[in-house]
C-alpha positions as CSV (number, residue, x, y, z in Angstrom):
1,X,-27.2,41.6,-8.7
2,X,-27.5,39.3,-11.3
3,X,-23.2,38.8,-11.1
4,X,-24.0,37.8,-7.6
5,X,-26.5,35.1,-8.1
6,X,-24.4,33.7,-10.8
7,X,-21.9,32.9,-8.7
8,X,-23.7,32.2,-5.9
9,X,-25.6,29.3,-8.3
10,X,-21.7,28.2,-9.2
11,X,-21.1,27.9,-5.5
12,X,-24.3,25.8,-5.0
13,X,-23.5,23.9,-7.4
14,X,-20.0,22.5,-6.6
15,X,-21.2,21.8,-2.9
16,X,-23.7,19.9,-4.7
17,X,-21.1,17.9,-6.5
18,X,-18.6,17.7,-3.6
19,X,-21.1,16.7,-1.8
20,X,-22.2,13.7,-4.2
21,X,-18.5,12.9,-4.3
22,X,-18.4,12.8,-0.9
23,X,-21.2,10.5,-0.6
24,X,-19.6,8.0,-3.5
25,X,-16.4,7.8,-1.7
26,X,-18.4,6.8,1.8
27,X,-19.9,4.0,-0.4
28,X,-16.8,3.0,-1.5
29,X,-15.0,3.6,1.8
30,X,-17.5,0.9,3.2
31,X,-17.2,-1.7,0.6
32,X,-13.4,-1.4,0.8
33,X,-13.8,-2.0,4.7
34,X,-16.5,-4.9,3.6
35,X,-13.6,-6.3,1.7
36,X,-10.9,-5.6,3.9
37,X,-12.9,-7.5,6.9
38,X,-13.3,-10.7,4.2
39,X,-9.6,-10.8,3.1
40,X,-8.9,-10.9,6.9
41,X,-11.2,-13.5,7.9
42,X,-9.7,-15.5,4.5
43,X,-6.3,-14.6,5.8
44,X,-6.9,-15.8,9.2
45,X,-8.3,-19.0,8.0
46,X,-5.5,-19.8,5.5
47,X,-3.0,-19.5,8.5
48,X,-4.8,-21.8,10.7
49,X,-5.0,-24.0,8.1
50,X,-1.6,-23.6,7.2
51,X,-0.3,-24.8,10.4
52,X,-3.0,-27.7,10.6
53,X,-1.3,-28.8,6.9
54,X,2.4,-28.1,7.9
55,X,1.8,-30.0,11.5
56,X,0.3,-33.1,9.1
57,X,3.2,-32.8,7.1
58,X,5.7,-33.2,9.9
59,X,4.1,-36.0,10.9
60,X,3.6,-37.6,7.3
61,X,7.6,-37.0,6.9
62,X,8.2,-38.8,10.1
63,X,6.1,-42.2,9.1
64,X,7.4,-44.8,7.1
65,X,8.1,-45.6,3.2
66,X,4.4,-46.8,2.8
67,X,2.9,-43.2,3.7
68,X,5.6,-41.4,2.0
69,X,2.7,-40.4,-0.8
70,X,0.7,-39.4,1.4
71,X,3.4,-36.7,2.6
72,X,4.1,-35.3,-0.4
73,X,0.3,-35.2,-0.8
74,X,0.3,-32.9,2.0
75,X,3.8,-31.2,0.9
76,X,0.9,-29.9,-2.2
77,X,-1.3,-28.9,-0.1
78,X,0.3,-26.7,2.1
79,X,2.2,-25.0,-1.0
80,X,-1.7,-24.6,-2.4
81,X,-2.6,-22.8,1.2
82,X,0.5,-21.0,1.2
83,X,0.2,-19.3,-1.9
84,X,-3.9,-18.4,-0.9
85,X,-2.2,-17.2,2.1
86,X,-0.2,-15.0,0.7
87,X,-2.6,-14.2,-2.1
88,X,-5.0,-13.2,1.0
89,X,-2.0,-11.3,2.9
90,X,-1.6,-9.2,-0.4
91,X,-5.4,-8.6,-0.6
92,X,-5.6,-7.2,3.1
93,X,-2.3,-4.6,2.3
94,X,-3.8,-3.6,-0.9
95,X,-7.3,-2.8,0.9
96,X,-5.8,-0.7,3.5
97,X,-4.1,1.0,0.9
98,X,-7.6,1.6,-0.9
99,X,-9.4,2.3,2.4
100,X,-6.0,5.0,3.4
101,X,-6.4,6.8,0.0
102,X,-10.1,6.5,0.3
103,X,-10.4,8.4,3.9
104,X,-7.8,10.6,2.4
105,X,-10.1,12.0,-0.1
106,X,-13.0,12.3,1.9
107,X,-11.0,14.3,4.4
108,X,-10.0,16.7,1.5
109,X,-13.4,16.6,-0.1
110,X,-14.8,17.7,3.4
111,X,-12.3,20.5,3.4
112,X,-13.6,21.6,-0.1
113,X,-16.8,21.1,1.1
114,X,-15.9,23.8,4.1
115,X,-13.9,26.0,1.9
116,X,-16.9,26.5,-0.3
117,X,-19.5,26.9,2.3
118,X,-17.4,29.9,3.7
119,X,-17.4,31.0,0.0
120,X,-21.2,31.1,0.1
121,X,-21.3,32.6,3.4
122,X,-19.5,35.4,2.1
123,X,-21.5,36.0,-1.2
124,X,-25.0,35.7,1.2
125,X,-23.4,38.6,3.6
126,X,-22.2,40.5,0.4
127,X,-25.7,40.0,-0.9
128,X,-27.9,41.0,2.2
């Protein structure tokens, strides 16, 4: 039945493009973890070095008036390693946002993916 095949074609090809689809978020899915494990590391660094330049600055502060520009020297830094802190703090959120959405998809892409296949399955069994 030419009806039949038609369709059957039309089923083919959407598993075809869910199936591409699928494979595009899983390459996006990985570079979002790729990034997400960066940020992290960047995050994790900026705190420890945060501390390192907030403990300096407590001791800076404590000296006397002939390191007091040294202090606020340090007061600058720690502002400049706060804000990549939070910078990198914001980066991690919005990639487990990405990476949520993104495993979102591909669990509804996979149920497409199902649906259509037991679409198929019924137009072979109509067919034989």
């Amino acid at each position: 039945d030419p009806e039949r095949i038609k369709k059957m074609k039309a089923i083919e090809e959407r598993i075809a493009a869910v199936a591409e689809k699928r494979e595009e978020l899983a390459n996006a899915e990985r570079m979002a973890l790729i990034d997400l494990e960066a940020a992290i590391a960047r995050q994790e660094e900026a705190a420890a070095e945060a501390k390192s330049v907030e403990d300096q600055v407590k001791a800076a502060e404590a000296e006397k008036e002939r390191i007091r520009e040294r202090g606020e020297e340090m007061k600058r830094r720690a502002l400049a390693v706060k804000k990549e802190k939070e910078m990198a703090e914001e980066a991690v959120r919005r990639h487990k946002e990405d990476l949520n959405r993104l495993e979102s998809e591909n669990k509804g892409m996979e149920r497409k993916e199902m649906l259509a296949r037991h679409e198929q399955g019924k137009v072979k069994a109509k067919i034989e």
